[in-house]
Every structure is written in structure tokens, then in C-alpha cells.
N, C-alpha and C positions, 0 to 999 in steps of 0.2 A: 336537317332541321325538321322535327316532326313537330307539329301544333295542332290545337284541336279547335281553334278557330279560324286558322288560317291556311291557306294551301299555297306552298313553296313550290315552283318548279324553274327548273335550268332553261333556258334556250339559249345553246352557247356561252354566250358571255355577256346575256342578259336574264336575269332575275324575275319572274313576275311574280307577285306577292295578292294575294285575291284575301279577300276579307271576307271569310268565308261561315258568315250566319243570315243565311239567306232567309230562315224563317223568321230573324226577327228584323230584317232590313239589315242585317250589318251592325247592328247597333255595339256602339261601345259598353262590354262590359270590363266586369274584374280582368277576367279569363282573357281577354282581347288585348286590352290593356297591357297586361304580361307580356304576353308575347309579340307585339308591337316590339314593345322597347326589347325583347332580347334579340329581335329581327334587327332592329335599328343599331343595336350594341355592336353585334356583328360584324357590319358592312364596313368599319372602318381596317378589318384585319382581313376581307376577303377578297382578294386581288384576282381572283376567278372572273368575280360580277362587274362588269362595267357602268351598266345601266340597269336601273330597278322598273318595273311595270307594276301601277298600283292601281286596283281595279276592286269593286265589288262585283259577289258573286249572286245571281238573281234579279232581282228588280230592282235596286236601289245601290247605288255605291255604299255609303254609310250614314243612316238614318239620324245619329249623333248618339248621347248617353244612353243605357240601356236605364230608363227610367224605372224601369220593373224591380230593378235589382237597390236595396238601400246605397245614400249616397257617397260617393268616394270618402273614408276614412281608414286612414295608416296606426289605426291606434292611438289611444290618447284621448283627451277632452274634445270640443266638436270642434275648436280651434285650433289646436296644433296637430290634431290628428286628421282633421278634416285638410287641413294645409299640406299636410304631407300628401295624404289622397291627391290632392288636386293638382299637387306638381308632379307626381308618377304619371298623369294626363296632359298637364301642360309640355312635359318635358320632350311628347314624343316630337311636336314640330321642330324643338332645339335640335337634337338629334339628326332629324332626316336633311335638318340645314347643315349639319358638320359632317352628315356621311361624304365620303369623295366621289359618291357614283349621281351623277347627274337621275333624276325620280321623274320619273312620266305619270301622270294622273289620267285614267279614262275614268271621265266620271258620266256617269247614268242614271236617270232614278233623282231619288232624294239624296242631295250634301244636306245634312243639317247639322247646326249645331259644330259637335268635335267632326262630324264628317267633311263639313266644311271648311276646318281648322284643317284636312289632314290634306284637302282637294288644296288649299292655299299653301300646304306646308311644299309642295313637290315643284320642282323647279319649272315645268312643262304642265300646261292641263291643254288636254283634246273630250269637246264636250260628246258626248250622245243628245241628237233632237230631243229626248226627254230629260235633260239635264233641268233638275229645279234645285236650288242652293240657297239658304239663308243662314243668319246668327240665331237660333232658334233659342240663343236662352233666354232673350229678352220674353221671349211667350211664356215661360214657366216662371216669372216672378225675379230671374236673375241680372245681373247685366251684361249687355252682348259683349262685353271686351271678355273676353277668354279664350284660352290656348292660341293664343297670335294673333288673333283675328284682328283686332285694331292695330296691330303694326304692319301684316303685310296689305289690308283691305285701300286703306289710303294709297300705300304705296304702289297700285295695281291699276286703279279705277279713280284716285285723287280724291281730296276732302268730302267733295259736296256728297257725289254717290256714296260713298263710304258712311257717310252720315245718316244718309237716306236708310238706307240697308241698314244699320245698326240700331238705330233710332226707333225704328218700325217689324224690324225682323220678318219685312217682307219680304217674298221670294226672288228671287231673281232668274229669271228661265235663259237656255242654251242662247237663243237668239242674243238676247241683248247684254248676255254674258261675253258674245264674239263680237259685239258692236265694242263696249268697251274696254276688249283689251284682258279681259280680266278668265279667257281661254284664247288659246290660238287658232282652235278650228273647231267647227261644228260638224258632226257626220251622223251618218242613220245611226241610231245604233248597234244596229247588226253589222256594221263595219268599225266600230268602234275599237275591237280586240286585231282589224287588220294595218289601222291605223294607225295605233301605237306601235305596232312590231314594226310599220315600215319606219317611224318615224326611232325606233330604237335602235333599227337598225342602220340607219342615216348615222345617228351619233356613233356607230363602232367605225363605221370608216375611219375614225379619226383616232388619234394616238391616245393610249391608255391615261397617259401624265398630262397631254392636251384636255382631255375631259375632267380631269381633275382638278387643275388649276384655273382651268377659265368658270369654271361653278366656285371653286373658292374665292377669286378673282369677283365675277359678278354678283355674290354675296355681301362681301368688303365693300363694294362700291355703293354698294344702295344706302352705305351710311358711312362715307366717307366725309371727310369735314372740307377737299379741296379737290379741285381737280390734279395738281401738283402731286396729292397722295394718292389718286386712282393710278397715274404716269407711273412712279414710282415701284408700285405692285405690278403693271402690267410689264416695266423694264425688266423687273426681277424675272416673272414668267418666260419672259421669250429666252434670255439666257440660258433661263435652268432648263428649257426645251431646245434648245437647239445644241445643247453637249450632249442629249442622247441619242441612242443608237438607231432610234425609233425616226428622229430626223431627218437622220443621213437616210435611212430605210426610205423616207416620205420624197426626199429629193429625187434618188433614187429612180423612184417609180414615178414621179411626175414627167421624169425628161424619158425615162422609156416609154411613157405612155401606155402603161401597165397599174393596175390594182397593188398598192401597198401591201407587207407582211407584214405587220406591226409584232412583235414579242415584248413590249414591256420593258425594255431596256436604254 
């Protein structure tokens, strides 16, 4: 995968994906855009990548829409074209919620706006002490519910904050990001890229099909109608996990007292 906004690299059998337009913050363009979603298209057929590492590159994770550039339209009138535009942008969070590879966020700098959309889309966010985030479209005349953000924001941080934030499009810094909830840890920055790899690397310990279903698993749940149907999904899971080879492999090495081989079987 070669991209001219973004830089793909391997680490084993994790993925790190760097949003790489550091001179304009990161900012969402066309170009960005693209390849987002062909990255995101991807991941569902690449049984290589276990875990993705999602980072900006320079000062800012992702600054939000590249305002410089005219605004998203697919062709068309400014309303059916303009709608299309907007879902080739809405769509990247559906996406990174249907990949099977569990998504770590280091975020640094400014989230705004889609960047903040893209920090909420990733199952895992570990801040940098200069993490600053907000719904930035309410400051441009639009309104803050876009690309997810009023579905996952409540459901991270609860009504009131959610509202506060959205309402105001003021910022939300690293600190009180890790007060509520809404990151799991706060580190220098300059430990930010060590951070992620040990915490990506935590997640490979564990079985390939294990990481796939407990993110599918804790997707489903956040909007399940009973506890009866979270049971039900998690019954299914342990079955469909424990006829594979990867199991026996996991038992295995728990009574030897030895490091698992996991292969994916």
C-alpha cells in the first residue's frame, strides 16, 4: 500500500498507519479521505495485521477538514452531491468500527473536528500531555453531531460532558480527557509512539480470533437492547473460541508455563 498522505509500515502483526500531512496538521482532505477508506477497505481481508496503530505525523494528530480545499461534494446539486461527499467522510468511523483488528489512537497535538471523529472512532485512545480535542464544527457555523461524534461522545464521557463539548466546541485537554474516561492514559509525548507499541503489543499475546470477537463482541454491546442478548453473543464467542487450535495452543502453554504460539487456527 503506497499512499501519498499516509505512511503504512509493518511491525510484525501490527500495522501502524501515520496521517502523514504534517504541514498542514494532518488535516482531512480529498486525497486523505481516499485513502483512509482504501486503508479501512482493506483490513477486513488482511489476516497479516492484528492490530492497527493510528497516529499523526508532526505536531498535531489531525487538525479536522482541510478548510482550504472547497467543501466535500460527489457531484451533483449541493445536496445530493454534497451528501455523498459527506458520507465518503462519515463513513471512515463505520469502517474502522467493522475492521476486526482492534485500533489504538496516539493522539497528540490537535483532534479536531473529523480528527476527533477519527481519535473516537479507534477502540483504545492513549493521550500525549498535549493532547487538545474538540467538535470544531460548531466554530465554523455547522453543527457538532458529525462523523460519529454524538454517538460515541455520550457514550464515553455521558450526557452532561458530551453536551458541554458539543454545545460549546470547547477544547478538552489530555488531563481531563484521562479524568473522564474518554482516553485510558496520559504519557509525554515523546513516549507516546512507545506506548502504543507496548500496549499493541499486550494485545498480540492473545489469540488472533480472541481479538476479533471480543471488539466485535464489545461493539454489539454498547447497543444491545438486554443483558440476555450481550450473554448470548458472549456464549456464542467462547464456543467458536475454544474449537480452535489456537485454544488448545493457549492451554497448552498456560500449564507449561511457557509463552503461547498462536497461528491463527
Amino acid at each position: 500500500m503506497t499512499y501519498e498522505t499516509l505512511a503504512v509500515e509493518r511491525r510484525g502483526h501490527a500495522t501502524w498507519l501515520t496521517l502523514n500531512r504534517p504541514q498542514a496538521l494532518n488535516a482531512l482532505n480529498a486525497q486523505m479521505v481516499t485513502e483512509l477508506r482504501d486503508f479501512f477497505s482493506r483490513l477486513p481481508g488482511d489476516v497479516e495485521t492484528r492490530v492497527v496503530v493510528l497516529r499523526g505525523a508532526g505536531k498535531a494528530f489531525c487538525a479536522g477538514l482541510d478548510l482550504k480545499e472547497p467543501p466535500p461534494n460527489d457531484g451533483g446539486g449541493p445536496v445530493t452531491g454534497g451528501l455523498r461527499g459527506q458520507r465518503r467522510i462519515s463513513e471512515l468511523v463505520i469502517m474502522m468500527r467493522r475492521a476486526p483488528q482492534p485500533i489504538i489512537a496516539g493522539v497528540h497535538g490537535a483532534a479536531c473536528g473529523g480528527g476527533f471523529a477519527l481519535a473516537l472512532g479507534a477502540d483504545v485512545r492513549i493521550a500525549g500531555s498535549s493532547a487538545r480535542m474538540n467538535a470544531a464544527f460548531i466554530r465554523i457555523g455547522l453543527s457538532a453531531c458529525d462523523v460519529g461524534v454524538s454517538y460515541f461522545l455520550p457514550r464515553m464521557v455521558g450526557a452532561s460532558v458530551a453536551a458541554e463539548l458539543l454545545l460549546t466546541g470547547n477544547f478538552i485537554d489530555a488531563a481531563r480527557s484521562e479524568r473522564l474516561g474518554l482516553v485510558s492514559r496520559v504519557v509525554a509525548d515523546d513516549a507516546l509512539e512507545s506506548a502504543a507499541g507496548e500496549l499493541a503489543a499486550e494485545m498480540l499475546r492473545n489469540t488472533p480470533v480472541g481479538l476479533r470477537l471480543t471488539k466485535e463482541c464489545l461493539n454489539a454491546s454498547l447497543d444491545a437492547g438486554s443483558l440476555e442478548s450481550v450473554i448470548a453473543m458472549e456464549d456464542r464467542n467462547q464456543i467458536l473460541c475454544s474449537t480452535t487450535g489456537d485454544f488448545r495452543e493457549g492451554v497448552r502453554a498456560f500449564l507449561d508455563k511457557r509463552e503461547p504460539r498462536y497461528e491463527d487456527r
